[in-house]
Steps between C-alpha positions, in 0.01 A plus 500: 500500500424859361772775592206712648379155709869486624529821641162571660616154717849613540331853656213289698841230631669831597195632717428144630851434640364720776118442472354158581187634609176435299384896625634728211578852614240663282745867507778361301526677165640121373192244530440303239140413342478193752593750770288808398200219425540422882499860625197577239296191728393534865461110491822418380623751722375309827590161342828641477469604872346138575800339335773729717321431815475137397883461458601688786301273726621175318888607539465488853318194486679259238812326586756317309422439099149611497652874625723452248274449230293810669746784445683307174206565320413840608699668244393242207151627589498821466704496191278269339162727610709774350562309171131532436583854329533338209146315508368719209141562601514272796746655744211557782401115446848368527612725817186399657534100462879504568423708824182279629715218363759607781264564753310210466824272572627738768157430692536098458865507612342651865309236556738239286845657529684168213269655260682826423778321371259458199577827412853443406377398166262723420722822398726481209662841553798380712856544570812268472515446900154417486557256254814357702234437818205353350629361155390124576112675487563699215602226258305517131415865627508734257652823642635863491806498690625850588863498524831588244487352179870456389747292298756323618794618306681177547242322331426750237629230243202262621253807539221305597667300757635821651202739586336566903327708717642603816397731741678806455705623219792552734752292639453094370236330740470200572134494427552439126177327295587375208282594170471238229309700249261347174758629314720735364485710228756774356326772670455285826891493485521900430265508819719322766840646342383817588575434879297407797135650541270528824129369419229259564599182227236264423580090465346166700710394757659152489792316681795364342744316746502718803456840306169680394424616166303719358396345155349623166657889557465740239568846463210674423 
């Protein structure tokens, strides 16, 4: 992925952390095109409205996995709407079908409350908890897992069997994915010697004993 692509998602994950919320607060100085394209439209702005009210109501209704499912994919949502920014020429278009997408399945789970666990699959910007929860459904996914790309230095001899994401860049997690990329060329190796980076890194997900994988990486 582009350098530019890369850090317009690490500012939108940075924003999102605290904003799950399809309503965009139409004052901050920081929107991107998806967000200024939804302040620009009175009918995306009430969809937006529709969808908030929507969730609200079905959080105090849903129990068990299909709650789960419900707030899990809150944040995958809106990042994905907000990923439209770089639909050249068809940002308006692809807000407005990821957003009627999302209310569309939010007014089906009221009446059948199983069938917002549909959702799960729908968003491929996710993170490497997500991942941990509802890996079994993801499987042959392809996906943008947001989490700390880094090299295990202990396996730095065997650099493809050594790379993950975790969560944080901090202290070791036990959250680690393991990346098995397409493959590795000199400047791939330049790339993950130059220490652990925070991003959103593309593969399909697959399962290898009792681990998941994130297959076909390449830096981009």
């Amino acid at each position: 992925m582009s350098s530019l692509f890369v850090a317009l998602l690490v500012l939108g994950a940075s924003r999102l952390s605290a904003q799950r919320a399809a309503t965009v607060n139409c004052a901050d100085k920081r929107l991107d095109l998806a967000e200024r394209d939804v302040c620009a439209s009175p009918d995306l702005i009430r969809l937006a409205t529709r969808i908030d009210r929507s969730t609200r109501r079905l959080e105090g209704q849903l129990t068990g996995v299909d709650r789960r499912a419900l707030l899990d994919t809150e944040h995958p949502f809106v990042v994905t709407r907000n990923a439209c920014q770089n639909e050249s020429g068809a940002v308006h278009a692809c807000v407005e079908r990821i957003m009627n997408e999302r209310a569309d399945a939010l007014a089906l789970a009221a009446s059948t409350p199983s069938s917002i666990q549909s959702e799960v699959t729908k968003y491929p910007f996710v993170e490497v908890a997500y991942v941990d929860r509802w890996g079994t459904r993801l499987l042959n996914e392809h996906l943008k897992v947001w989490g700390c790309l880094s090299l295990d230095r202990r396996s730095s001899a065997q650099m493809a069997e050594g790379i993950t994401i975790r969560s944080t860049c901090g202290a070791p997690s036990r959250d680690a994915l393991v990346v098995h990329p397409a493959a590795l060329s000199g400047s791939d190796s330049v790339f993950l010697q130059a220490g652990p980076r925070l991003g959103y890194w593309s593969g399909t997900l697959e399962r290898e004993s009792d681990k998941y994988l994130l297959a076909g990486w390449r830096p981009q």
